[in-house]
C-alpha positions in Angstrom: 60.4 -76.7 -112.4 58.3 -77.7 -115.5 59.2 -77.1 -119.0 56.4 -76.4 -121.2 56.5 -76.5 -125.0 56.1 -73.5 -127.0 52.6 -73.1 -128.1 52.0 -72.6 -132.3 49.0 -73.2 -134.8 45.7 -72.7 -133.6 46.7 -72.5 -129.9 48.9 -69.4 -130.6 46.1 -67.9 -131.9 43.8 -68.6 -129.0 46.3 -67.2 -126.6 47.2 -64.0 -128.8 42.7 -63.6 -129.5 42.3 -63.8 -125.7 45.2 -61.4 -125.0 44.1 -59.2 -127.4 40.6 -59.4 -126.6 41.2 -58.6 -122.8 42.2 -54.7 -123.4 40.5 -51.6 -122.5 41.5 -48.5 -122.5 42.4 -46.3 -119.2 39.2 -44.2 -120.0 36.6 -43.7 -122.6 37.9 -41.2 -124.9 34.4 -39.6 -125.8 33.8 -39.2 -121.8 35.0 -35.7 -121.5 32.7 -34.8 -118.3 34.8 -33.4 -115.7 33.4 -31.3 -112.8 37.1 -29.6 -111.4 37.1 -28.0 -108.3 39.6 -24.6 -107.9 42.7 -24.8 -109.1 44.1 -24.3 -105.5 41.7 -27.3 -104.0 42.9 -29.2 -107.1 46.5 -28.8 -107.0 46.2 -29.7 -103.0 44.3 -33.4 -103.9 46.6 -34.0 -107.0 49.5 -33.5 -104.6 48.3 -35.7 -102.0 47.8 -38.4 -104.4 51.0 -37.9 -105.5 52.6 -38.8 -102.2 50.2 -41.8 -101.9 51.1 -43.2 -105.2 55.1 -42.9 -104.2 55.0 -45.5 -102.1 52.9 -48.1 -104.4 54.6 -51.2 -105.0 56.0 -51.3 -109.0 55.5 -54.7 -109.0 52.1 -54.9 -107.4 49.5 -55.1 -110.8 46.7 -53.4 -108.9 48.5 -50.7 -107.3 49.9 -49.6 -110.7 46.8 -49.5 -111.9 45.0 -47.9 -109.1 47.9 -45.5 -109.7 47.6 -44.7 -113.2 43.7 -44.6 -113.1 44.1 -41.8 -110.3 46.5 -39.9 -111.5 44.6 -39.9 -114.9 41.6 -38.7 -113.4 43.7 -35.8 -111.2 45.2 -34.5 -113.6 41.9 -34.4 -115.6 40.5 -32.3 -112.9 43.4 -30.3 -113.1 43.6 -29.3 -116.2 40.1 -28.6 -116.1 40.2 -26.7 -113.3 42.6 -24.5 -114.9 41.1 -23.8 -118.2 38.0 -23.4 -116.3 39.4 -20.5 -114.3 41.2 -19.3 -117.7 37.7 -19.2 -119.3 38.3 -21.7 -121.6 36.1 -24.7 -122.3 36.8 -28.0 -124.5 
């Protein structure tokens, strides 16, 4: 096994600039277009995805994200689909 030394200074703050400079956020928060389905058909495909996304690996990167991107977006269409059929609108 190698030991490295402990980065400071100026290669620190290239490490922390690129870490920093690598995130995005799950979604665009001014994107609010959502076409829901019923809340019946909706409920049935967030449900589903449910059961898929029990069985992802936690320590699998991409499944987790996969995960959290499509259980973001279901329960997007969810709630839409509910307000939808409640007459309300966002």
């Amino acid at each position: 096994m190698t030991t490295r030394d402990p980065l400071y200074g100026a290669a620190a703050d290239a490490v922390r600039d690129q870490l920093h400079d690598s995130y995005h956020p799950l979604r665009d928060p001014d994107d609010t277009q959502v076409c829901p389905g019923s809340v019946a058909g909706e409920l049935g495909v967030a449900l589903a995805l449910l059961t898929e996304v029990a069985a992802a690996n936690i320590h699998d990167h991409n499944a987790m994200v996969r995960a959290a991107v499509g259980l973001e977006h279901r329960l997007r269409s969810l709630v839409a689909a509910i307000e939808t059929e409640r007459g309300e609108h966002r």
